[in-house]
N, CA and C of each residue as an Amber inpcrd file, in Angstrom:
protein
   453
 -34.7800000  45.9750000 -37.8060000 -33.4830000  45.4440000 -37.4250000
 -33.6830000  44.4390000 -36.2940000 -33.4560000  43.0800000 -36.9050000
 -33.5800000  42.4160000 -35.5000000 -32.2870000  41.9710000 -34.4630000
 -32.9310000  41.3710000 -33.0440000 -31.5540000  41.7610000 -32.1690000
 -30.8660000  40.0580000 -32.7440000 -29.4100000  40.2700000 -32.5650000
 -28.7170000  38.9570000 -32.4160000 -27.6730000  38.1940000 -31.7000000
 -27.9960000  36.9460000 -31.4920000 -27.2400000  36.2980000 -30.4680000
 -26.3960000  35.2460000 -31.2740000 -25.2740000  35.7570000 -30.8560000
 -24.0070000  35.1270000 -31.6370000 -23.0340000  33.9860000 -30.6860000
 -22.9780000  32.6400000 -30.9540000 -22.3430000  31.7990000 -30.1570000
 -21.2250000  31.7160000 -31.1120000 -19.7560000  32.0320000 -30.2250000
 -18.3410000  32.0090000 -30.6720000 -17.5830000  30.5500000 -30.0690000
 -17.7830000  29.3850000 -30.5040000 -17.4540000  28.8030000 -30.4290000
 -16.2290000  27.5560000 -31.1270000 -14.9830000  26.9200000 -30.5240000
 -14.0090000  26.7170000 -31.1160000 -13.1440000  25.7850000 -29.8300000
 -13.5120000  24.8660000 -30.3680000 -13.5980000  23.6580000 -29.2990000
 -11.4390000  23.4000000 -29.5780000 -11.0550000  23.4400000 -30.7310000
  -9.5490000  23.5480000 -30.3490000  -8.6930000  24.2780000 -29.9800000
  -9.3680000  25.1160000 -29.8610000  -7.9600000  26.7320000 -29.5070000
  -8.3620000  26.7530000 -28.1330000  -7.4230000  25.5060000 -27.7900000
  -6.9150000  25.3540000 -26.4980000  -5.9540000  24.6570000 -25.9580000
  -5.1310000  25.9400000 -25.1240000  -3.4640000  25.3620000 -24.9750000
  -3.4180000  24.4800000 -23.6380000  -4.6790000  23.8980000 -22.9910000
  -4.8340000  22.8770000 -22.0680000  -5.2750000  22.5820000 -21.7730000
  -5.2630000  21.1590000 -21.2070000  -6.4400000  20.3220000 -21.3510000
  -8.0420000  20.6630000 -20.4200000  -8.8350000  20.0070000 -20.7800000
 -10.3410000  20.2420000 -20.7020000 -10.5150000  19.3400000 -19.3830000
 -11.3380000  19.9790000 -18.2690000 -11.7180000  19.3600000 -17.1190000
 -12.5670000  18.2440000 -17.7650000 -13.0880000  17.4760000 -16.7840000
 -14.2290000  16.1670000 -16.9440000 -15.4010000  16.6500000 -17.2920000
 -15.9270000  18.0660000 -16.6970000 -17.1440000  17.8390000 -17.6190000
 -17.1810000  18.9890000 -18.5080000 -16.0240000  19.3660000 -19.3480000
 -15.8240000  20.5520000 -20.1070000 -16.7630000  20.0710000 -21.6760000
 -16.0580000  19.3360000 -21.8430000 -16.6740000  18.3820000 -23.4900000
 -18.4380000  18.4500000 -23.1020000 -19.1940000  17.9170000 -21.6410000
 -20.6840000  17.6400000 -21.7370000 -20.8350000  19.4020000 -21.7430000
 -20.8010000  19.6930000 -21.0530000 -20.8470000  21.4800000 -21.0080000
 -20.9600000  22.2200000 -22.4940000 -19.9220000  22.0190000 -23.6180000
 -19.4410000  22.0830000 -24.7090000 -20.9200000  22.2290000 -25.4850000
 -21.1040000  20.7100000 -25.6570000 -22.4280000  20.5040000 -26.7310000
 -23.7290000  20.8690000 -25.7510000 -24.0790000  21.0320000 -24.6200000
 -24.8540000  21.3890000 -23.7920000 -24.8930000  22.9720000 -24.1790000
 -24.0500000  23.7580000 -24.4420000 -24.1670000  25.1690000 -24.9320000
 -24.7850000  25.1830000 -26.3550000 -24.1110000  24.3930000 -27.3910000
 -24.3630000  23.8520000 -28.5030000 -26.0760000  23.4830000 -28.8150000
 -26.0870000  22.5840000 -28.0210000 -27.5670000  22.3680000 -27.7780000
 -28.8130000  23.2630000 -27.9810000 -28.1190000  24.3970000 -26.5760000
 -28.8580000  25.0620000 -26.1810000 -29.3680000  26.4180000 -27.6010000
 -28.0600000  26.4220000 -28.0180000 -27.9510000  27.4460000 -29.4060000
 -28.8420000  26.7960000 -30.3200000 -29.1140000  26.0340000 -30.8010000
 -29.9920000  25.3250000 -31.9340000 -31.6750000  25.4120000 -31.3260000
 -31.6320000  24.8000000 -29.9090000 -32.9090000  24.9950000 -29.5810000
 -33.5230000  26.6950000 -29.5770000 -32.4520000  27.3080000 -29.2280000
 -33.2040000  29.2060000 -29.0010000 -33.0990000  29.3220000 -30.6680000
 -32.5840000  29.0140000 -31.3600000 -32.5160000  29.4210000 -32.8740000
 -33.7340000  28.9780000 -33.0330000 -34.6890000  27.7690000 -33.3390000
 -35.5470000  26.9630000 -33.4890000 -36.5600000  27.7190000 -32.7610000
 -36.9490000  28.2940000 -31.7660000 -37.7040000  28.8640000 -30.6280000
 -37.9980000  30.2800000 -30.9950000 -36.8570000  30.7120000 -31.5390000
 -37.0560000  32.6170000 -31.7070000 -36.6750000  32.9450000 -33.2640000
 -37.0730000  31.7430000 -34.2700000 -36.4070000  32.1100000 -35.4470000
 -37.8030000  33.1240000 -36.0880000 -37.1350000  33.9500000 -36.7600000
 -37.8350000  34.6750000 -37.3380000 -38.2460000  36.2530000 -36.4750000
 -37.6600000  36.0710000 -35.1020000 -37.8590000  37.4880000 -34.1690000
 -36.0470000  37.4080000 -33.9030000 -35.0680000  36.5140000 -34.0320000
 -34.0400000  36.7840000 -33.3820000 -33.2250000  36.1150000 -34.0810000
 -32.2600000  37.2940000 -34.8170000 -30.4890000  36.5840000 -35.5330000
 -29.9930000  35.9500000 -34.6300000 -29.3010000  34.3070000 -35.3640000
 -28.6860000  33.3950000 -34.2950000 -27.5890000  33.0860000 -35.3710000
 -26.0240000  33.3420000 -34.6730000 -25.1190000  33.5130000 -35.5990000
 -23.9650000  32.4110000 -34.8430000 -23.9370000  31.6140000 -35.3950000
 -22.7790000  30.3530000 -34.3610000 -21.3100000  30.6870000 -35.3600000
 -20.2850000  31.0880000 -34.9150000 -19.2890000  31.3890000 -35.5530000
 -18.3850000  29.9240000 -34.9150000 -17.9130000  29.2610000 -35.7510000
 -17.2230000  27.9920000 -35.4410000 -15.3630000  28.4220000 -36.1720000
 -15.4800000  29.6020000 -37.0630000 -14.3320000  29.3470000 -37.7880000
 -12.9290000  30.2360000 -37.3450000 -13.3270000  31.6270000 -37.3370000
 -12.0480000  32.7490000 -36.1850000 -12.1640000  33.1630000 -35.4420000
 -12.7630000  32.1720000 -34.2660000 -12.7660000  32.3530000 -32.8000000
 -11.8780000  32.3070000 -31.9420000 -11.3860000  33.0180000 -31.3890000
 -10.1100000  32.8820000 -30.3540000 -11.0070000  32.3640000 -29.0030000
 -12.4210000  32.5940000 -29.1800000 -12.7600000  31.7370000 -27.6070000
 -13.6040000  30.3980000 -27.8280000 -12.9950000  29.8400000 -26.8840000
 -13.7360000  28.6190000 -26.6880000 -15.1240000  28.4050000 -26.4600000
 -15.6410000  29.4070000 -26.2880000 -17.4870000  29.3600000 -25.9520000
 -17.9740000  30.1710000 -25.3380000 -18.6000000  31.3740000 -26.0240000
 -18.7230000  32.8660000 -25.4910000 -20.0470000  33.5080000 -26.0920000
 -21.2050000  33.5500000 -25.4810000 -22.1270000  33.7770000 -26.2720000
 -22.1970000  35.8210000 -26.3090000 -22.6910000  36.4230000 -27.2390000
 -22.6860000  37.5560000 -27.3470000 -24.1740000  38.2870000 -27.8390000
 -24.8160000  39.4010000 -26.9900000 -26.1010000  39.4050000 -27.3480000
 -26.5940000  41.1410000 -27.7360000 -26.4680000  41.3510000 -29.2470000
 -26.9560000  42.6160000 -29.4790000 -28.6270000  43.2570000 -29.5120000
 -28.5510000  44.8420000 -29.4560000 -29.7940000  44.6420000 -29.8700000
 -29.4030000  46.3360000 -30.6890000 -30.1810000  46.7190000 -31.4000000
 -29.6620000  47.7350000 -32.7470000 -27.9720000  48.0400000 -32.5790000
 -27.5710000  46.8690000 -33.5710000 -26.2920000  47.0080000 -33.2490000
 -25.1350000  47.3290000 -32.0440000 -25.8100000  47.0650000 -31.2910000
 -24.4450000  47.0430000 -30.0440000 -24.6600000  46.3090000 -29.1060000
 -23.4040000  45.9170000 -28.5860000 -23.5230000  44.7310000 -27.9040000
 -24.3290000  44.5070000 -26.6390000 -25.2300000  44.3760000 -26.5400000
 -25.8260000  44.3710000 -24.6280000 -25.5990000  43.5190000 -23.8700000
 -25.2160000  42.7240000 -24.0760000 -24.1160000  41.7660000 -22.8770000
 -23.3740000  40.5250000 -23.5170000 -22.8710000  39.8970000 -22.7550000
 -21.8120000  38.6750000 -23.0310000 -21.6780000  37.8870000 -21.8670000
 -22.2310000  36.4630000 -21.8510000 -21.9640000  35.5250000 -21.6030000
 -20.7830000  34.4970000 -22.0770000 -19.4170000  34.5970000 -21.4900000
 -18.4630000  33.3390000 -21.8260000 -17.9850000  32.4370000 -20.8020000
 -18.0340000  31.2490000 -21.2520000 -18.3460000  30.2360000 -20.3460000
 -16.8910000  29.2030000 -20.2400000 -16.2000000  29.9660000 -20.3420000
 -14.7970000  29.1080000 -20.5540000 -13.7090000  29.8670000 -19.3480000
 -12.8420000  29.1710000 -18.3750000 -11.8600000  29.5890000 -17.2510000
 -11.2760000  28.5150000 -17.3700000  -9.8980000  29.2900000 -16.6710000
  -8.8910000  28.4110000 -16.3310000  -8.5660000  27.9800000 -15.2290000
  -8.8630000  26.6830000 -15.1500000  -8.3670000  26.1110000 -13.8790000
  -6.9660000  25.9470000 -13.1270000  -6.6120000  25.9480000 -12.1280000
  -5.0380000  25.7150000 -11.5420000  -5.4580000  24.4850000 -10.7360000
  -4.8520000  23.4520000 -11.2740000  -4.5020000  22.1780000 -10.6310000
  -3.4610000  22.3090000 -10.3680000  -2.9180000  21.1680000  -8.9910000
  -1.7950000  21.1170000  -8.4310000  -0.8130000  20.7490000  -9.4010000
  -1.0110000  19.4350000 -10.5730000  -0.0520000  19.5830000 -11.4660000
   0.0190000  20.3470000 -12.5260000  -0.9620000  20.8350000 -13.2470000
  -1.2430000  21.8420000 -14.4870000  -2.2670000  22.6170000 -14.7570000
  -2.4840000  23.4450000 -15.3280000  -4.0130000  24.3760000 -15.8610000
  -4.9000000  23.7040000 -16.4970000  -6.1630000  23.5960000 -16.5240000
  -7.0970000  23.3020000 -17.1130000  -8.0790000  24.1180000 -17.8040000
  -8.7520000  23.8500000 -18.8460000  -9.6430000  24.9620000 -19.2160000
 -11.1700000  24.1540000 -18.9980000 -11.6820000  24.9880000 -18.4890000
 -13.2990000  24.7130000 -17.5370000 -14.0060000  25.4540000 -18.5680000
 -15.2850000  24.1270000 -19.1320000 -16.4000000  25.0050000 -19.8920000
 -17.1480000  24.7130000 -19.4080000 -18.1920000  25.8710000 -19.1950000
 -19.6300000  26.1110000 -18.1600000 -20.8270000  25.9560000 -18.9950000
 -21.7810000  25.4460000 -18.4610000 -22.7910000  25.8000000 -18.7810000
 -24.1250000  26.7150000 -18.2740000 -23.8470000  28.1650000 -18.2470000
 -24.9950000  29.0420000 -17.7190000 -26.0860000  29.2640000 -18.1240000
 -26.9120000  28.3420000 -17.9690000 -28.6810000  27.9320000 -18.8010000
 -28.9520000  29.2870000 -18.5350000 -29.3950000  29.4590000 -17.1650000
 -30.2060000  30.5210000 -16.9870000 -29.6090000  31.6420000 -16.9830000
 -28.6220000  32.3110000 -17.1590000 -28.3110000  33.5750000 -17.5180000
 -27.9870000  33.7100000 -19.0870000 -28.1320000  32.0930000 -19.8140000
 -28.1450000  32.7720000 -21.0190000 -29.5670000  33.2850000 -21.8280000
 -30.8380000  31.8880000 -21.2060000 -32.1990000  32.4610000 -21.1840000
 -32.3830000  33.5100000 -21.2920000 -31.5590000  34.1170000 -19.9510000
 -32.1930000  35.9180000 -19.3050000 -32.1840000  36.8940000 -20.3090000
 -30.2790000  36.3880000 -20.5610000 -29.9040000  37.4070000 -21.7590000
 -30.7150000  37.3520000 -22.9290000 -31.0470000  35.9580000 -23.2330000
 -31.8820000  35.9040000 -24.6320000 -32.8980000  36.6050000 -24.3470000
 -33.6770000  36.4910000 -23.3140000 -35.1490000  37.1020000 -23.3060000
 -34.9540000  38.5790000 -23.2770000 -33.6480000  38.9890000 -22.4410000
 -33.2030000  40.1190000 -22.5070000 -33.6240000  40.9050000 -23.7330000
 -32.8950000  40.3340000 -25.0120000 -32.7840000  41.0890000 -26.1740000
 -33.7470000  40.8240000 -26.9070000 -34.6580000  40.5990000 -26.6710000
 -36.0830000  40.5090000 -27.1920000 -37.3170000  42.1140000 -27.0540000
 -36.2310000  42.8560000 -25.8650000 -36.6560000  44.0090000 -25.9920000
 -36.5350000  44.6770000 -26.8870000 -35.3270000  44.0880000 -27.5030000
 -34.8890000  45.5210000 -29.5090000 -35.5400000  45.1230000 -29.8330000
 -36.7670000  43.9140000 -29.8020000 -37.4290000  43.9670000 -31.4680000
 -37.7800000  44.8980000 -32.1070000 -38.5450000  46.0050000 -31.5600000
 -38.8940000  47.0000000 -32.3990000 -38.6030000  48.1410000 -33.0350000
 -38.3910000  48.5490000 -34.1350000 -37.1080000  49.7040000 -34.7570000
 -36.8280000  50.9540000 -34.2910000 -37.6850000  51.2040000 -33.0580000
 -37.6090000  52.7810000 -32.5440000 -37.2240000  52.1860000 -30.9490000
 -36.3580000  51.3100000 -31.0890000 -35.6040000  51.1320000 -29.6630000
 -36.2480000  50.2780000 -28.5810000 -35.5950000  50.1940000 -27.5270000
 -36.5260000  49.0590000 -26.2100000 -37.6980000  49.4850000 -26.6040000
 -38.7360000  49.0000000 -26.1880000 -40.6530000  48.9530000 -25.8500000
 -40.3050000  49.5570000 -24.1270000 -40.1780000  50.8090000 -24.1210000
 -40.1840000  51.5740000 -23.0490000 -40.7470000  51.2610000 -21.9810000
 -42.3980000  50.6320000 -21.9000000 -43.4870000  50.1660000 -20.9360000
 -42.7740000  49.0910000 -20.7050000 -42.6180000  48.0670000 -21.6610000
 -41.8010000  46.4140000 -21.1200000 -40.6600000  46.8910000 -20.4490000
 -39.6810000  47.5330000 -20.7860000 -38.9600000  47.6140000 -19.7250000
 -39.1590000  48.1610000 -18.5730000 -39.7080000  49.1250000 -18.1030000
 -40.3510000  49.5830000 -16.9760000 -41.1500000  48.3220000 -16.0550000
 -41.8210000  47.8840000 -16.5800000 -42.8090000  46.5680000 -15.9280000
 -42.0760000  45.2540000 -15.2260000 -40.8690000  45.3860000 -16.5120000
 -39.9230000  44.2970000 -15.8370000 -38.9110000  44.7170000 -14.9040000
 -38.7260000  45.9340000 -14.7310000 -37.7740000  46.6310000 -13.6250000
 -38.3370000  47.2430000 -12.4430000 -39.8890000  46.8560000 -12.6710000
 -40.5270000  47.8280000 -11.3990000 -40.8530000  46.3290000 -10.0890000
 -40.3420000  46.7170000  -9.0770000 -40.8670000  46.0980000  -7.9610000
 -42.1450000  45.6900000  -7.7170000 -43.1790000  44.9920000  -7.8790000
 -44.2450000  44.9500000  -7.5110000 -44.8510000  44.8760000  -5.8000000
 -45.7350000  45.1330000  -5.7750000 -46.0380000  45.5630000  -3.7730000
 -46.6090000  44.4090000  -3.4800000 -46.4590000  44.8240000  -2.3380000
 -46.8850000  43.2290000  -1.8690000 -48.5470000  43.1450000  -1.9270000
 -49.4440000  42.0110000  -2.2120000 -50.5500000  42.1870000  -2.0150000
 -51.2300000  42.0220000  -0.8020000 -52.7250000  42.9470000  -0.1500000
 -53.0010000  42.8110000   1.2990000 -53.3900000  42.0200000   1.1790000
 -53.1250000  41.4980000   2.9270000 -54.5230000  40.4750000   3.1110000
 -55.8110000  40.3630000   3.2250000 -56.4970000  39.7920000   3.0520000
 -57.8520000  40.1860000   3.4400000 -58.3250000  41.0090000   4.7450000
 -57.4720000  40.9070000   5.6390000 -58.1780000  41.7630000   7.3370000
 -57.6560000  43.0360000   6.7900000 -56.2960000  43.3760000   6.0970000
 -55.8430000  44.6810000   6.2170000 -56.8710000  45.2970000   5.0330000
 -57.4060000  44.2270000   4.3290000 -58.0740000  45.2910000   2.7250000
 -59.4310000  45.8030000   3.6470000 -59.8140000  44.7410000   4.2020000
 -61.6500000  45.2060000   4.9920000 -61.1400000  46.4320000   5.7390000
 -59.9190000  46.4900000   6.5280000 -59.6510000  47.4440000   7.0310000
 -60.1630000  48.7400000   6.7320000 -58.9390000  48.6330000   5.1520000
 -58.9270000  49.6510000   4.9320000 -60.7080000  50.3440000   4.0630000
 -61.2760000  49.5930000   3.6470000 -62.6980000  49.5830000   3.2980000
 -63.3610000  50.2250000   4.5140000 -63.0210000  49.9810000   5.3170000
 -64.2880000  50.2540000   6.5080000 -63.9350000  51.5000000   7.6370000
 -62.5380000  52.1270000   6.3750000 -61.5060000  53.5150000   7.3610000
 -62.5990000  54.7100000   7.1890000 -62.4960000  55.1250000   7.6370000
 -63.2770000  56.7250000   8.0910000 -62.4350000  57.5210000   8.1250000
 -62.0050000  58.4400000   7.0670000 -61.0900000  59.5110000   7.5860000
 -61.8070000  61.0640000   7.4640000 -61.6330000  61.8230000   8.8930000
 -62.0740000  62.7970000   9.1890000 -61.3460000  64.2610000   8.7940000
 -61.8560000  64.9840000   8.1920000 -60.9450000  66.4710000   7.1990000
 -60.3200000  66.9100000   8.8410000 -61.5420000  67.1710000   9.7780000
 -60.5490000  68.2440000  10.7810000 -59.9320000  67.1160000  12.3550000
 -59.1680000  66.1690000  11.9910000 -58.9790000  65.3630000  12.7170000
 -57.2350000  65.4360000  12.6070000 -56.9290000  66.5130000  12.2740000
 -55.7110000  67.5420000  13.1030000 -54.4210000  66.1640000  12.2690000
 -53.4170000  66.0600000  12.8360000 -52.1960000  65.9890000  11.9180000
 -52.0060000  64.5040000  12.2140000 -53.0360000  63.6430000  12.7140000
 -53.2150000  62.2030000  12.8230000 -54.0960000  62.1710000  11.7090000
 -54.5030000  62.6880000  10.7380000 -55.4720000  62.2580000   9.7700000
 -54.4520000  61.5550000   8.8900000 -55.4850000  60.6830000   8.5240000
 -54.4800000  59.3660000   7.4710000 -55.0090000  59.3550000   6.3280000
 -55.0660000  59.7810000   5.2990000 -55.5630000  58.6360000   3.9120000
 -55.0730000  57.4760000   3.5660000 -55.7640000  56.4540000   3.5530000
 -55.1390000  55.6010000   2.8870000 -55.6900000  55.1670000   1.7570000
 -54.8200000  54.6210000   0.6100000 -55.5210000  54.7360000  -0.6040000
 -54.8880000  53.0380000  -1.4890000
């Protein structure tokens, strides 16, 4: 079962008008959908729904059937004389999400280790004086409740 990312897009079902850079934003999402289709075809369903969309540009990202997040990139603006509808373009949180759902690929759920690896903090690495340091520590068994291991 592979995961899929569905762009709901529907550039007229809108009851007001479009800021200045709503339209570049628009095909800039557009864009972006053809290139990840092209990039992940064959590991990842890419489903552009253009026809009974009630939103203007809303990307949606499953992985064994259910939804694991949603990116929509469309608000309404309040201008002093009227509302506007604002379309965004969120490159990098839609990336994330895409790379996100690259964890369902496999049929017995996330890859347990990948997610762990990508959620674990990594430590900081020593410097060289603190690593010789610790190389050149001596720790003594009966050296009472100041004894240190360090490891």
């Amino acid at each position: 079962l592979q995961p899929v990312v569905k762009l709901l897009i529907n550039r007229h079902n809108n009851k007001y008008s479009y800021t200045s850079t709503s339209d570049d934003n628009l095909l800039k999402n557009i864009e972006l959908f053809d290139k990840l289709s092209l990039r992940f075809s064959g590991r990842v369903l890419f489903i552009k729904d253009v026809i009974g969309s009630n939103e203007i540009c809303c990307w949606s990202f499953f992985g064994h059937s259910k939804k694991c997040a949603e990116v929509c990139c469309t608000s309404i603006v309040y201008a002093t004389d009227k509302k506007h509808t604002k379309v965004e373009f969120p490159e990098a949180r839609i990336y994330e999400e895409t790379l996100g759902v690259l964890l369902y690929e496999s049929r017995n759920g996330p890859d347990q280790d990948l997610i762990q690896a990508t959620h674990h903090v990594v430590p900081l690495v020593d410097s060289p004086a603190r690593a010789m340091r610790r190389k050149n520590a001596q720790v003594w068994p009966d050296s009472g409740p100041t004894n240190r291991i360090i490891s």
